[in-house]
Each structure stands twice: as C-alpha cells, then as structure tokens.
VOZAPA-849898 format. One record per residue (C-alpha): x, y, z; residue in one letter. Coordinates in steps of 0.05 Angstrom, whole numbers, padded with zeros to 5 digits, always signed. Example, Ala and Ser with C-alpha at 12.3 -4.5 7.8 and 13.67 -1.06 7.14 Angstrom:
<nodes>
+00246-00090+00156A;+00273-00021+00143S;
</nodes>
This chain:
<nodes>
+00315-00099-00864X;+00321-00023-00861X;+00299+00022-00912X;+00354+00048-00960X;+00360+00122-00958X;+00317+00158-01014X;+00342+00221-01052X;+00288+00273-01027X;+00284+00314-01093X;+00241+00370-01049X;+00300+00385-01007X;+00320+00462-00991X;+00377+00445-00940X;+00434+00486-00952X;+00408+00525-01002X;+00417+00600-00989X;+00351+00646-00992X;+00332+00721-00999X;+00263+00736-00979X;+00254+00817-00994X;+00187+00830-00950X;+00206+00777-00897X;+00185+00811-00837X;+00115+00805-00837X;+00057+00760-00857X;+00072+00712-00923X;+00148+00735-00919X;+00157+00716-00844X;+00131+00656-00864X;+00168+00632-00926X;+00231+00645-00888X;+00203+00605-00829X;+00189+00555-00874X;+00259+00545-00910X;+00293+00558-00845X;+00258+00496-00809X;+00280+00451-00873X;+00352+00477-00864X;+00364+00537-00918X;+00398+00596-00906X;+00361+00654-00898X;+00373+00730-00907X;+00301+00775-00896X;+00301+00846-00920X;+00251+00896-00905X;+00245+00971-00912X;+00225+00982-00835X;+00277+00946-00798X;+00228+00936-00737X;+00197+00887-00776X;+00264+00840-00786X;+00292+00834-00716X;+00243+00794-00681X;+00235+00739-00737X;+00308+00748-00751X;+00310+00722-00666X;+00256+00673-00671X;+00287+00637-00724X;+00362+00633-00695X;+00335+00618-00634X;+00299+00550-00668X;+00368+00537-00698X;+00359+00576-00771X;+00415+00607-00799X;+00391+00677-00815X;+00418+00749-00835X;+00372+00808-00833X;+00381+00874-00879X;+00339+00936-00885X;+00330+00947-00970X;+00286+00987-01008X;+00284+00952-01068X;+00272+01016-01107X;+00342+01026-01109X;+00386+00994-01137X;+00447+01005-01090X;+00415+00982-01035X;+00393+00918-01071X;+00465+00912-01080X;+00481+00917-01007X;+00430+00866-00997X;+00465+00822-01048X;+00536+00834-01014X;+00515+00819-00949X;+00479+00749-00975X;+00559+00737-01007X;+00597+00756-00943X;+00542+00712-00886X;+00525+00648-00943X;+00589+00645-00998X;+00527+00670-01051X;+00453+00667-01067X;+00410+00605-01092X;+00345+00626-01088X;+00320+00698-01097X;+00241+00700-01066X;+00215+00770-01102X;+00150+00777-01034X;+00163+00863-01013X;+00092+00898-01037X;+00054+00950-01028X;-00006+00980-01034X;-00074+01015-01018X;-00147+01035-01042X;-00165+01097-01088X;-00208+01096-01139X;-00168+01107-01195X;-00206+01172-01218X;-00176+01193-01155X;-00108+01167-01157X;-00053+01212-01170X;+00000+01204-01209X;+00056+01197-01160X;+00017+01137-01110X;+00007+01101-01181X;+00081+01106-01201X;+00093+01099-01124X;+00068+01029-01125X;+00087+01007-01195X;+00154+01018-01172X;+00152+00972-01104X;+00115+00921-01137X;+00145+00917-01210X;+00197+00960-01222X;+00223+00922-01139X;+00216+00860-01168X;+00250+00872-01236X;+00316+00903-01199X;+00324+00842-01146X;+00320+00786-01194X;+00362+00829-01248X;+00413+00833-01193X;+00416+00754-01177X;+00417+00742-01250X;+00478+00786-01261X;+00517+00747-01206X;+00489+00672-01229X;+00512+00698-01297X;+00582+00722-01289X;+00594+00649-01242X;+00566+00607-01292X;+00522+00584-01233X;+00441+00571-01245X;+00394+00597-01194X;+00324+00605-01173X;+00279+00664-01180X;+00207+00663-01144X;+00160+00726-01155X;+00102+00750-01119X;+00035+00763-01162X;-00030+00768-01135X;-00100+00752-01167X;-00109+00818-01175X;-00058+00818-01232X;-00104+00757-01269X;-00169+00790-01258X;-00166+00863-01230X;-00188+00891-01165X;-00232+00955-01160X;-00202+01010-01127X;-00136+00977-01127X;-00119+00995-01207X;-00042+01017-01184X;-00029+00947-01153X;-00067+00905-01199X;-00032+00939-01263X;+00038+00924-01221X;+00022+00853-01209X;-00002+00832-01285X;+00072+00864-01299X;+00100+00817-01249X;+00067+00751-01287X;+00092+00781-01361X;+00163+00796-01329X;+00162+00731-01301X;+00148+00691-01362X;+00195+00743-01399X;+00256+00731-01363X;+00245+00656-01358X;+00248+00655-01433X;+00316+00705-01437X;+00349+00664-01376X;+00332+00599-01394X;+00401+00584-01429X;+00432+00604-01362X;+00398+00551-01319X;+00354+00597-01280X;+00287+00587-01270X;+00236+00641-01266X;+00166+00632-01236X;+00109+00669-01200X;+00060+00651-01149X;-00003+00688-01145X;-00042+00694-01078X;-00110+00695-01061X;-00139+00718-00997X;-00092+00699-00934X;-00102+00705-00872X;-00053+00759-00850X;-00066+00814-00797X;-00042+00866-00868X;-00083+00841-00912X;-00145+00843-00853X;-00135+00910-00844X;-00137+00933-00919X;-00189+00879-00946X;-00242+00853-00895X;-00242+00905-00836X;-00307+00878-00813X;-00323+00806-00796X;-00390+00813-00848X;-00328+00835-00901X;-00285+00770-00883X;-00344+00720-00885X;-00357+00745-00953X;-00281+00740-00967X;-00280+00674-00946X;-00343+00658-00995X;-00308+00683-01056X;-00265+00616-01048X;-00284+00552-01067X;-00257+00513-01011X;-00293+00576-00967X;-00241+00607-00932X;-00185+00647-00920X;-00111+00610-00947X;-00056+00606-00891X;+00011+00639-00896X;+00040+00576-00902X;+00003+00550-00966X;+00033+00614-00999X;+00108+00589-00962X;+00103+00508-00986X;+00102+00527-01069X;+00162+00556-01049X;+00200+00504-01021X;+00171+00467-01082X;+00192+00511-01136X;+00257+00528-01099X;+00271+00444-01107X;+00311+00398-01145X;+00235+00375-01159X;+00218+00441-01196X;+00274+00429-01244X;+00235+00426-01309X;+00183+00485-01289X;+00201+00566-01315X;+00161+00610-01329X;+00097+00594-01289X;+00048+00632-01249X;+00016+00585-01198X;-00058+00604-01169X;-00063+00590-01105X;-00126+00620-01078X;-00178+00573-01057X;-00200+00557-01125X;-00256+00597-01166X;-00334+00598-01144X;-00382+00602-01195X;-00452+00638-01185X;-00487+00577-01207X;-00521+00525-01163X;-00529+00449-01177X;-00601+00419-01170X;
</nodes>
C-alpha cells in the first residue's frame, strides 16, 4: 500500500521572494534556503559585489534567482527593485525586509547624521520596501507576505549601539502596526528578531576576540552562537501556507535568556 500524497502546508515552491540584504551572512542564507525548497528568488544589495557570487551559486544548484543593486533609502530604486521582481517572476509573494546597518559610538558621541544615517537603513529601509509590496498586493487584490528584520537589541537595548537599537524597536512597532492596517487585505506582517549568529559581520563588530565570543556564546542559554540558517527556517515558516493565522509577531530567536542565578 503506498502512502497517499500529503498537502505539505510548509511549502515555499513557486512562491516568488525579495531578500533586500541577500548578499551576505543571514540574507545569503534565507535566499539559499527558499531557493533549495523551490521559490523564486530576487537578492538586492547596495554593493553589488556582494550579489553576484550567491546570485551564481544558487543558479548553478538549480535556483531561479535575479540579483539587483537597491538602496532601500530611496524610494525609486525600491521601485526598480519591484519592477524587475514583475518582469523575471509575473510579481512578488513574499517581501523578506533583512538590509541593516550599523556600528558602535557611544551615543554622547554620536552625531546627528550616523544616528539619522542608520535610522534610515534600518527603519525608515524597512518601512519603504514593505509600503511598496503593499501598494502592488493592494491595487491586484492579491494577499502577500511581509517578513522584517529586528534584532534583540530593539527588545532590550545595546550599549554603544543606541542608533541601531532605537531603529530596530521601530521595526517591531511598525511591524505590529501595519499588520493591524493590512490585515483586511490578506497580508501578513511579522518580525523576527536575532540573537547572536555566527556570521563573519557580526564577528567583526561584536566578538573580535575569541575571550569576546566565548562570553557571547555564554549570554545564550543553549551556550552558543545561532547559525544563519536558524534565522533562514522562520522564514520559510512564516512565508507558509502554515503561518496563515500569524500577523503581527516578533519571534525571538536567540538562544533563549540566561539568568544570573544558579540552582543548588
């Protein structure tokens, strides 16, 4: 007797992606990750020597994937973006919200222009991309998937990082925001917030010394550093038929919290 075939409510397969900051680290790997389950995948990136060789590696396993330089400060080139997603995949399913930026200063030191400088990569970015899917799922009648990028430094705050941390608590409040305004439109709005993962970005900024990483890895729970591809699996999830009855959700995943207390 063979098995009957079973609906797999996690599928992506044929769904059409954008994944702004898919050239490096989390972003390479999201679209790695919907490109192996059969999406369609379009990575944008402000340095364009970031997008050609995963753009390569990922035809050359079979993906079908576009690649676009985009600042998504601006709103025409956001637009471009958009276009080019229309003319390469007939439209836009699934908009991943992953660019960032960022870097330290104590914030009696910042100036003015890096804080509006990164409130406007990490916000004001996210705010224009998923305005601009919502506009097109709109005018077609046609629901859709939004997935933003937080960071736990926009639930608890990070020292010396008050420019980033402010940007990514506006990311969680926009998220839940527009998941309440969109709702009647069937799209569905949600944020994932990162921990510490293991990316050769984030080892250069956070733990530059091996003493720093071990003590990274201790601020975890489970005791270590998260993998790209446990930020690139809640997105496949929340991208899903399965996610159908989640909006407005940030999801933690960062190795859980520690607590300073020690049991006898």
């Amino acid at each position: 007797m063979t098995n009957p075939i079973v609906h797999d409510p996690f599928s992506v397969r044929d769904k059409s992606v954008i994944v702004t900051g898919g050239g490096t680290g989390i972003g390479a790997a999201i679209a790695r990750v919907f490109s192996e389950r059969g999406a369609k995948v379009l990575i944008a990136s402000r340095n364009a020597e970031h997008l050609g060789p995963i753009a390569k590696a990922l035809r050359d396993d079979g993906g079908t994937v576009e690649s676009i330089t985009c600042d998504v400060r601006d709103p025409d080139q956001i637009e471009t973006m958009f276009a080019r997603a229309d003319s390469a995949f007939g439209g836009v399913d699934v908009m991943i919200n992953n660019h960032g930026a960022s870097f330290y200063a104590r914030a009696e030191e910042l100036s003015p222009n890096g804080f509006a400088t990164i409130v406007a990569i990490n916000l004001n970015g996210t705010f224009l991309c998923a305005r601009a899917a919502a506009r097109r799922w709109i005018e077609h009648k046609r629901p859709g998937r939004i997935i933003n990028m937080s960071s736990e430094a926009g639930t608890y705050g990070a020292p010396g990082m008050a420019h980033y941390a402010a940007a990514k608590a506006g990311v969680q409040n926009l998220t839940r925001t527009l998941a309440m305004e969109w709702a009647p439109h069937g799209i569905l709005v949600n944020c994932i917030a990162p921990g510490p993962i293991d990316t050769p970005e984030a080892g250069t900024r956070s733990w530059g010394t091996p003493e720093m990483k071990q003590q990274v890895e201790a601020s975890t729970a489970l005791n270590r550093l998260g993998r790209v591809e446990e930020i690139a699996w809640p997105c496949v999830f929340l991208a899903s038929e399965a996610a159908g009855f989640v909006t407005g959700q940030t999801f933690a995943v960062d190795g859980g919290p520690t607590s300073s207390l020690t049991i006898p």
